[in-house]
N, C-alpha and C positions, 0 to 999 in steps of 0.2 A: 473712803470716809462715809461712815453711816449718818443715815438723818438726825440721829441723837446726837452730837457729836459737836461740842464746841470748840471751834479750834484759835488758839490766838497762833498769827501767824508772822514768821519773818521771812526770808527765803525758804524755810522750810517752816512745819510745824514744829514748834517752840512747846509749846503747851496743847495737852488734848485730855479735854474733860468730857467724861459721859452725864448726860442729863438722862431724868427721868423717862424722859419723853421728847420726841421732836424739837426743833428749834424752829422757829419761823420768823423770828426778828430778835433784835441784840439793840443796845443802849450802852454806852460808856458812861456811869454816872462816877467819876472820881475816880477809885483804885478799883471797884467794882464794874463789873459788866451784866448789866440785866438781860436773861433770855428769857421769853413765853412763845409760847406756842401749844403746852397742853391743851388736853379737852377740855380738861376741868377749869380752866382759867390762873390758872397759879402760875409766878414769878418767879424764876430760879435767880437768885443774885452770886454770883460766879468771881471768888476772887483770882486772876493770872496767875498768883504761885501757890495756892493752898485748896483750890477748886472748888466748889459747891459751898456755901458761905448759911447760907436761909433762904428758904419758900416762903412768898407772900401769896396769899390770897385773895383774892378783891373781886375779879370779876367769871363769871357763871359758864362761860364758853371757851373757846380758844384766842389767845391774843394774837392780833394781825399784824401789831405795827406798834414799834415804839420809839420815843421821842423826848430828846433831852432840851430845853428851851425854858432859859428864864433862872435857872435852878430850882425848876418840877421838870419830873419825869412824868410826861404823858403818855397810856395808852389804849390802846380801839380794840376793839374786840368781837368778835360773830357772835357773842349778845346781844349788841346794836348798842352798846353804851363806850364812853371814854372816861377814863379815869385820872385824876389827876394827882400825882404823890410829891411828899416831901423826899426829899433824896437825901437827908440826915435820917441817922439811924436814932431808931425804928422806922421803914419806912409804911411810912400813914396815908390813908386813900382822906385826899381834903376837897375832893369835889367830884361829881359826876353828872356826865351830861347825857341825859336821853330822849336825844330831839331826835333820833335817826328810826327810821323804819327798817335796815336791812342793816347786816353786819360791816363791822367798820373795816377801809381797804388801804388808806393812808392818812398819815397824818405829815406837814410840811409847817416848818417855819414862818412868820412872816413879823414885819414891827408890830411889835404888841401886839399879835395874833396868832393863833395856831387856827391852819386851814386843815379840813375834813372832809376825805370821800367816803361816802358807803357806797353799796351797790348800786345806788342809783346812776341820774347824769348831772345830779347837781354837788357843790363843792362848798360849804358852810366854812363863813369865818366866826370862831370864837376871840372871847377877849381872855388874854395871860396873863389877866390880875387879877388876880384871889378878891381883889376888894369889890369889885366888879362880878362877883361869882361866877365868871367864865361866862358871862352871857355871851349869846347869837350877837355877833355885829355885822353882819351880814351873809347873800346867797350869791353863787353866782351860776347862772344861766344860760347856758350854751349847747353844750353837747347832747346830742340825742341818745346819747346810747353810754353805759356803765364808764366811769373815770374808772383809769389805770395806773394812775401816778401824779404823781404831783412835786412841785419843787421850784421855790423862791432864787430867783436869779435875777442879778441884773435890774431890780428895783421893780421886780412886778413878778407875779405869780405864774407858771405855766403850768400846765395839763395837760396829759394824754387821753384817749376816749377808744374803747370799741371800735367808735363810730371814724376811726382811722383819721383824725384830726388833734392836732397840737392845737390849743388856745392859751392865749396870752390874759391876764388880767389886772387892771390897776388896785391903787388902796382903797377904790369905792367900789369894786367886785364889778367894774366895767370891763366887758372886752373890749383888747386891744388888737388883736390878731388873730386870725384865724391860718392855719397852715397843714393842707391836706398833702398825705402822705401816703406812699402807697408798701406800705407795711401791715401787718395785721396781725393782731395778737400782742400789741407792743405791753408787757409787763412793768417796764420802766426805763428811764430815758436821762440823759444829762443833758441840759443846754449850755452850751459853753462858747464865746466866742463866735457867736450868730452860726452856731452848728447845733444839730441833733445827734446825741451816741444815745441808739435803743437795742435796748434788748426784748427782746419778745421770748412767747411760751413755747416755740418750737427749736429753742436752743440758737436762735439767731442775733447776730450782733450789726447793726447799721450805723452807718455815717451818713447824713443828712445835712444838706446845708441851709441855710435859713427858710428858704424857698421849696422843701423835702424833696429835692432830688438827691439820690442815691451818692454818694461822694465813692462809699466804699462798703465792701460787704464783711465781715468773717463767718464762712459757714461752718459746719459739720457736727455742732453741739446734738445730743439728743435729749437733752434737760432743758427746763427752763431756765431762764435766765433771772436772777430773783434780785441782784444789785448790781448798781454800777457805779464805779467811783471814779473819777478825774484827779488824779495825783502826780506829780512830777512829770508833767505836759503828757503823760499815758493814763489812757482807761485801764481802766483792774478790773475786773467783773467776778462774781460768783455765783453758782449753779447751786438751785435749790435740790434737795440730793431725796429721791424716794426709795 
């Protein structure tokens, strides 16, 4: 499978569309599936049985990360800004935030929030009401070194870091836990069940338990590991493909 290459998948590939260009993140918004990842910043909106649908435009760089929450589709981009769209057609850019210094790395769910890394070590909460123009409701503070993922569990926010540390965070962007891990390179992570499933950049898959000891390993990938998913009590994962 090439990098261009959208696949909707059942046991087998079902469906395989060619994009323009790369894919770097996917959105289910309705009968539609949003892919970005151009240079140029453009939206490929991809219908499952009739393929390639309309390119949107909106932001100036490659998109990182996208996000269905609220009914807007939110997303981040290595132009340092985040976009916010109606998900009825046509879809319409109705807000942008450009509070970031570096490009954007994830975006995460949360009540009436959508959390934000860039490159830095800090993790911005916005508000998810339009009425509210998406304003900053908070930062949170912890990690010395670049977030790598992000992801609302279990009533509170967690985070991976560089800096080989999971942190935990309340609705007031307090930490709640700090949990050093001896992984590195972690790309992204599931907490499930007071356990850690990461995936890191050297094709690595771990089992951590609350406490980051090692539970279980699967080695031998030589791609990064770009998602994970927790579905029918098994991890899924997928290999971002160069």
């Amino acid at each position: 499978m090439s990098e261009n290459a959208l696949n909707i998948l059942g046991r087998k590939p079902k469906h395989q569309f060619k994009q323009r260009t790369r894919v770097l993140a996917i959105a289910q918004c309705g009968s539609v599936i949003v892919g970005g990842g151009s240079s140029d910043g453009e939206l490929a909106l991809t219908d499952p049985t009739q393929g390639l649908r309309e390119v949107v435009k909106g932001h100036e760089d490659s998109v990182s990360c996208v996000l269905l929450h609220e009914n807007r589709l939110w997303t981040g981009s290595e132009d340092k800004t985040v976009r916010v769209w109606l998900t009825t057609h046509p879809f319409t850019c109705v807000g942008v935030i450009r509070s970031f210094q570096a490009g954007i790395q994830r975006l995460a769910p949360g009540p009436g929030v959508v959390y934000v890394s860039d490159e830095s070590s800090k993790i911005m909460a916005f508000s998810a009401d339009p009425r509210r123009k998406f304003r900053k409701e908070g930062v949170c503070i912890g990690h010395s070194a670049p977030v790598t993922h992000l992801q609302y569990a279990e009533g509170r926010l967690w985070s991976s870091s560089l800096d080989r540390t999971f942190r935990s965070w309340d609705g007031r962007n307090r930490q709640l836990a700090c949990v050093s891990v001896p992984v590195e390179n972690t790309t992204v992570f599931i907490y499930h069940a007071e356990s850690f499933f990461i995936g890191t950049n050297s094709g690595c898959i771990y089992h951590l338990n609350s406490h980051g000891k090692i539970k279980a390993s699967l080695l031998g990938h030589k791609l990064s590991i770009r998602h994970l998913v927790y579905w029918a009590e098994k991890v899924c994962f997928f290999i971002l493909y160069y």
